[in-house]
Legacy VTK file of the C-alpha trace (Angstrom):
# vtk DataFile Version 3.0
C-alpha trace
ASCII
DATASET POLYDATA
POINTS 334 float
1.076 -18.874 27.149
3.398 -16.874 25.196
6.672 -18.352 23.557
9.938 -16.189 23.312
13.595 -16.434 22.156
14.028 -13.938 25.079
12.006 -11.555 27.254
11.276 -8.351 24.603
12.133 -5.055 26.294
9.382 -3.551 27.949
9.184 -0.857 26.072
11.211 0.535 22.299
11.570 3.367 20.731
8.313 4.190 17.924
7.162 6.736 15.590
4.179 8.408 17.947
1.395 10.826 15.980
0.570 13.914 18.654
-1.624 15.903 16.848
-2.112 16.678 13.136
-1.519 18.552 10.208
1.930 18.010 8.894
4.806 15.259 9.143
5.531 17.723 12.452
3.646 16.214 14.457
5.611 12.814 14.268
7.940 12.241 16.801
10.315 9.734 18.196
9.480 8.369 21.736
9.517 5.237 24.208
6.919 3.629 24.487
5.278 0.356 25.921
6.222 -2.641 23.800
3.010 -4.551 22.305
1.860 -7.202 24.396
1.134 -10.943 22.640
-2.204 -12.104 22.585
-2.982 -15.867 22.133
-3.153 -14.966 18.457
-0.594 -12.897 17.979
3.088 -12.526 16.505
5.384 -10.274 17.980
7.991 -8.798 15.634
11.183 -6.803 15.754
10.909 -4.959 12.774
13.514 -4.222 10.473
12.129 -2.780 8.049
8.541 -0.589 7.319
6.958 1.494 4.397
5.306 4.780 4.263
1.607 4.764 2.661
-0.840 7.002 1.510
-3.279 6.249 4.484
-0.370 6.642 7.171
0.255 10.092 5.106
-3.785 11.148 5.570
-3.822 10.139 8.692
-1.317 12.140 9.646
-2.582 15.057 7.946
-5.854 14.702 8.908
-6.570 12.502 11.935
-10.278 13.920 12.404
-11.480 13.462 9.082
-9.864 10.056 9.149
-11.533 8.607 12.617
-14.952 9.907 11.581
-14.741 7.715 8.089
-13.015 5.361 9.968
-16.589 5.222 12.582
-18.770 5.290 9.752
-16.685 2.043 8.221
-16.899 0.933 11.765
-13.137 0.219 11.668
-10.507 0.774 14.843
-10.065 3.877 16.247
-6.244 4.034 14.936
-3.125 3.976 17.432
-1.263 6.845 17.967
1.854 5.004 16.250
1.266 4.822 11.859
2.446 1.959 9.683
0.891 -1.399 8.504
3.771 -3.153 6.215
6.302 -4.900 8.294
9.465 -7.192 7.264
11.202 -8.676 10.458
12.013 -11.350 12.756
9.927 -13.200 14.927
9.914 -12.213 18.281
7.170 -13.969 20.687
4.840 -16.024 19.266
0.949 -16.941 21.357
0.041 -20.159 22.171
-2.596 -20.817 19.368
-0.370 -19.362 16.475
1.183 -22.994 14.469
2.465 -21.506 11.003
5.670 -19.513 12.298
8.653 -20.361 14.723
10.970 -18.169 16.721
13.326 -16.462 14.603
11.408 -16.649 11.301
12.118 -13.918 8.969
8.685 -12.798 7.905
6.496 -10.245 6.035
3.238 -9.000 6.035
1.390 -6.161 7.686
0.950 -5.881 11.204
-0.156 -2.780 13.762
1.698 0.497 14.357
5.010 -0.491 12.313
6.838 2.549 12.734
8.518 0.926 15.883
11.304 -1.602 17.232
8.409 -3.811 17.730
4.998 -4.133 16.019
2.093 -6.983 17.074
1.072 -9.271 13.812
-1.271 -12.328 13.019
-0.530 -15.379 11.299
-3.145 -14.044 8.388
-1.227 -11.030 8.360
2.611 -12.507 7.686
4.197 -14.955 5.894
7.666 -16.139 5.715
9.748 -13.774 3.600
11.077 -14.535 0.468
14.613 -15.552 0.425
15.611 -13.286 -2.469
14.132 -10.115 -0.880
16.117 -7.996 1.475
14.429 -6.787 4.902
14.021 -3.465 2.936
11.973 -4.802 -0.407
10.092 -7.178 1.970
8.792 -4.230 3.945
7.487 -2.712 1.105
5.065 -4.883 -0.044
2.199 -5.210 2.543
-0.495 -2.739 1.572
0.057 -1.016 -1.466
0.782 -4.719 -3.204
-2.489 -6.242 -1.950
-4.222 -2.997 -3.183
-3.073 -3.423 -6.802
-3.848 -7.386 -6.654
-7.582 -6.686 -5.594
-7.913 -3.901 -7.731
-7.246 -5.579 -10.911
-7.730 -9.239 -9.765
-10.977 -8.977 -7.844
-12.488 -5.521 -8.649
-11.136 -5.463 -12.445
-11.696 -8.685 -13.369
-8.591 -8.451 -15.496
-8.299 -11.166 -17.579
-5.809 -12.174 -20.487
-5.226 -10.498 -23.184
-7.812 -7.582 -21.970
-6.364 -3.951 -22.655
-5.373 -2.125 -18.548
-4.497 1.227 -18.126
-2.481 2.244 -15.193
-3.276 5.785 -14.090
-0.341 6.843 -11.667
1.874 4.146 -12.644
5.002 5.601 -10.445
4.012 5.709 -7.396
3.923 2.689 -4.599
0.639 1.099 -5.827
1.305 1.804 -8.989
5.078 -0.027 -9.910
2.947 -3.072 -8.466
0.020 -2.692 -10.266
1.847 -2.425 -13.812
4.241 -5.900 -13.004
0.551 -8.049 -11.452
-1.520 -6.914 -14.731
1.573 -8.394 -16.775
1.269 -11.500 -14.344
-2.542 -11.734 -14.990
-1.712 -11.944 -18.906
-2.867 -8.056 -19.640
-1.568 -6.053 -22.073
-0.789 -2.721 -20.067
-0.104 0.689 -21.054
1.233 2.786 -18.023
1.108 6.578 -17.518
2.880 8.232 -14.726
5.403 11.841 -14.709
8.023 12.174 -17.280
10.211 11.950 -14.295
9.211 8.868 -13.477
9.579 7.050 -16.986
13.075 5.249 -16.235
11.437 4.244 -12.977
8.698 2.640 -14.549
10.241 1.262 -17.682
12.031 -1.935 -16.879
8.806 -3.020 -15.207
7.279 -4.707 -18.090
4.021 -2.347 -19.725
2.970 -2.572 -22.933
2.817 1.486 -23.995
4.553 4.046 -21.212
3.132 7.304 -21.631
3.784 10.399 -19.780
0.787 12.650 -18.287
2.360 15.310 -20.988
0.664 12.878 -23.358
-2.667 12.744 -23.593
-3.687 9.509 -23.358
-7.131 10.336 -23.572
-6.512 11.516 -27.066
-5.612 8.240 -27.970
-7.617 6.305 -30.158
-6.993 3.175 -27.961
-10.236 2.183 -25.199
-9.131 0.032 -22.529
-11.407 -3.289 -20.662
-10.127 -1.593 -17.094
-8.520 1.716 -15.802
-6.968 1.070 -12.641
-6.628 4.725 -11.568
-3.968 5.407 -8.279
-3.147 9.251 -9.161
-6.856 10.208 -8.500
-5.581 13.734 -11.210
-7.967 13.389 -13.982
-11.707 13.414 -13.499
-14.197 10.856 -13.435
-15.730 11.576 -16.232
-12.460 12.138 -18.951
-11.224 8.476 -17.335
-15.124 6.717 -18.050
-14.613 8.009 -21.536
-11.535 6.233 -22.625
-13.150 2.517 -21.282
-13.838 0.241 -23.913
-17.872 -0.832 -24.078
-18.895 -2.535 -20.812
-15.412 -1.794 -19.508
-14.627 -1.115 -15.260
-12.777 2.054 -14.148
-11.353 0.893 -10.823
-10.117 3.689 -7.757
-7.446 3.072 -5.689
-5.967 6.458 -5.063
-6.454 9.999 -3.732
-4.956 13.357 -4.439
-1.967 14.015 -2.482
-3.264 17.710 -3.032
-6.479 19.194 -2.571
-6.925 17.928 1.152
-9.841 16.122 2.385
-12.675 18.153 0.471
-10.947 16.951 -2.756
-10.842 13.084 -1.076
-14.367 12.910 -0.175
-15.668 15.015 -3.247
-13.927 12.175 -5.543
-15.352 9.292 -3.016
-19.007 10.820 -3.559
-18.260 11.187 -7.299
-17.080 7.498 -7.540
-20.398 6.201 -5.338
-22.855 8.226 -7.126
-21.715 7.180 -10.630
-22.004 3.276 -9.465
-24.946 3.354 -7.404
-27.118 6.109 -8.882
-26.098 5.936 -12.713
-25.208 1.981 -12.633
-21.511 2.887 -14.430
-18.917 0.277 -13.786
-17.043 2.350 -10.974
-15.428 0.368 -8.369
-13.653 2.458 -5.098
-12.417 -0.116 -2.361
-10.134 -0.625 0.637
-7.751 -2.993 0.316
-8.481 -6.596 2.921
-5.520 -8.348 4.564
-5.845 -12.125 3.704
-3.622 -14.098 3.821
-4.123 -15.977 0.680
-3.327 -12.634 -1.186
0.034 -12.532 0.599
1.025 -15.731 -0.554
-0.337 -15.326 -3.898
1.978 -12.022 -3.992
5.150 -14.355 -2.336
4.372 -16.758 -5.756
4.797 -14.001 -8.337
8.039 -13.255 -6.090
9.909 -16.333 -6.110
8.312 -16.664 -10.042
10.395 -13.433 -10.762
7.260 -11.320 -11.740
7.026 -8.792 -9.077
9.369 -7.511 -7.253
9.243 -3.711 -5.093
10.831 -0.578 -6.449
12.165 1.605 -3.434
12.783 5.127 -4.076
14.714 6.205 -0.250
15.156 4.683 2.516
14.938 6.337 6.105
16.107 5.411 9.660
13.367 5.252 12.070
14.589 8.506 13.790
14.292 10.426 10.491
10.745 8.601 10.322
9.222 12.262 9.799
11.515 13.295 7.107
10.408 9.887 5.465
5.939 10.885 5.418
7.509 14.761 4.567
9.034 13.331 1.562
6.604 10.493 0.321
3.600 13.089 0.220
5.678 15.843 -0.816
5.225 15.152 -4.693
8.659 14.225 -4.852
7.977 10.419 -3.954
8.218 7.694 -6.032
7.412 4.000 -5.701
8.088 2.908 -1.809
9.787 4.680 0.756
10.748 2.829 2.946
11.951 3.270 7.541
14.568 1.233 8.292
14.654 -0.541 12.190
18.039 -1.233 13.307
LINES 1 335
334 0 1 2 3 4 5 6 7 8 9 10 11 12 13 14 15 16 17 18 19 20 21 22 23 24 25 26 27 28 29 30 31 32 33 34 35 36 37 38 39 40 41 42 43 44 45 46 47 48 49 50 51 52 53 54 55 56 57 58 59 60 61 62 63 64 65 66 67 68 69 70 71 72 73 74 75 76 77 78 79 80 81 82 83 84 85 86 87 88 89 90 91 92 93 94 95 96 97 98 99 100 101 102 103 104 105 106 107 108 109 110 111 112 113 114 115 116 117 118 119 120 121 122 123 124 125 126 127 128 129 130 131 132 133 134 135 136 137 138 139 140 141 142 143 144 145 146 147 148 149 150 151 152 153 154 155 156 157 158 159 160 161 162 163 164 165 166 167 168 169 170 171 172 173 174 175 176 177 178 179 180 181 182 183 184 185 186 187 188 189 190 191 192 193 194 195 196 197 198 199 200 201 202 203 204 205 206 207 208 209 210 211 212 213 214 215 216 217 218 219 220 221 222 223 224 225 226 227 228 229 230 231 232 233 234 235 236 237 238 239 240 241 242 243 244 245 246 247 248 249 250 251 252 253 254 255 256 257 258 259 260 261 262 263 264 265 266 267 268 269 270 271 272 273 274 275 276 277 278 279 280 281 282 283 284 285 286 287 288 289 290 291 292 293 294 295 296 297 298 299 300 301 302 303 304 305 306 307 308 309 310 311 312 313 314 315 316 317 318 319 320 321 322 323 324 325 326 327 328 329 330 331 332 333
């Protein structure tokens, strides 16, 4: 049995992926609407974010389904987008947490769309001082930097973090949860993203002009999102019995670069026993609402570059990947 404030349209207007290669091959289409499951949250979106595994998907959909087999994950939907902010639409019978017409956020499936199907592990009730448009920013790239430096890290207080990429989506989150988790943080990132990254609390800002490998300071963990300096030069500015943590891949060098980095990180950890860490991010709920805490506690809060309507969608992955991006970018559901 499926509750709804009124019978969802059978079918909305969504993002679809035909082919590969470029943002071209996004386009705007009807489609069916998601059906509810017993388990499942239906929810009109409002608002949705561009990430870098919607972007590499998009550019490389092969590549992407053959890691994805060999992780023995999903073969992905035709439709991109995890992070969601929006309204409850239809709700299944076992689901307790949410009500009709809750204003939520989360992640949920194929969120470029009117409509995208969610879990009660996957969304939580939004924050009251976030718009629609911060809210849908948060999902994946603010779990990422909380496991990174939380679970993978280790971070603890007063240890020295770097923040390799510190601009970018990932990145403005990772510098504000190392300040939550007591760190003292120095951030690098593009000169032209300095301002950006400023106000958001680090320690040191440096810009990749500077090299901060030059600098006598050695660091307890690198948290590393811009994946642009090797292995190697990163492992040698760790302090002794210090983690280098990977989150990130080039936005450049296409998939030889990705999986030449990936076989980099799990040689050095496996085969030479260096503290190395490359993950994927988990959905769990308990993350979400440890990230809706540090929300309402006025430590974190999303930095949003542009904002897109749905049917500019493609203009939205052209310009997040294009090296122009910074921080979130988010698509906007009327």
């Amino acid at each position: 049995m499926v509750a709804t404030a009124s019978a969802p349209a059978a079918r909305m207007k969504a993002l679809v992926q035909d082919g590969s290669g470029s943002a071209d091959v996004l386009h705007l289409r009807e489609i069916e609407t998601p059906t509810v499951t017993d388990d499942g949250v239906l929810v009109k979106v409002h608002a949705a974010s561009v990430n870098a595994a919607d972007y590499h998907v998009v550019h490389g959909a092969l590549i992407v389904r053959v890691i994805g087999t060999l992780l023995r994950q999903s073969r992905p939907s035709t439709v991109r987008g995890a992070d969601v902010a929006g309204v409850v639409e239809a709700l299944g019978k076992n689901v307790t947490s949410l009500r009709l017409g809750d204003e939520v956020f989360g992640t949920a499936k194929s969120t470029w769309a009117e409509f995208a199907a969610g879990t009660e592990r996957s969304l939580l009730l939004k924050p009251a001082r976030l718009s629609f448009v911060e809210a849908g920013a948060i999902g994946v790239a603010a779990l990422t930097a909380l496991q990174g430096l939380r679970d993978h890290g280790r971070v603890q207080p007063g240890q020295h973090v770097l923040i390799y990429g510190a601009g970018g989506g990932v990145g403005t989150f990772a510098v504000q949860i190392a300040k939550a988790l007591g760190a003292r943080v120095t951030a690098v990132t593009s000169s032209r993203n300095i301002d950006l990254v400023r106000p958001l609390g680090a320690d040191v800002l440096l810009s990749t002009n500077e090299n901060a490998a030059k600098d006598e300071r050695r660091y307890d963990v690198i948290f590393d999102v811009a994946a642009t300096r090797s292995l190697h030069a990163l492992r040698r500015m760790l302090a002794p019995g210090g983690t280098l943590v990977c989150a990130g891949a080039a936005k450049r060098g296409g998939w030889i670069g990705i999986l030449t980095r990936l076989a980099s990180t799990m040689f050095r950890a496996r085969v030479l026993h260096q503290r190395v860490v490359f993950y994927i991010a988990a959905i769990r709920r308990e993350d979400l609402a440890y990230l809706k805490e540090l929300i309402e506690a006025g430590s974190l809060r999303p930095v949003i570059d542009r904002t897109y309507p749905l049917d500019e969608g493609r203009e939205a992955v052209r310009y997040a990947m294009s090296g122009q991006g910074r921080a979130k970018v988010v698509i906007t559901v009327k």
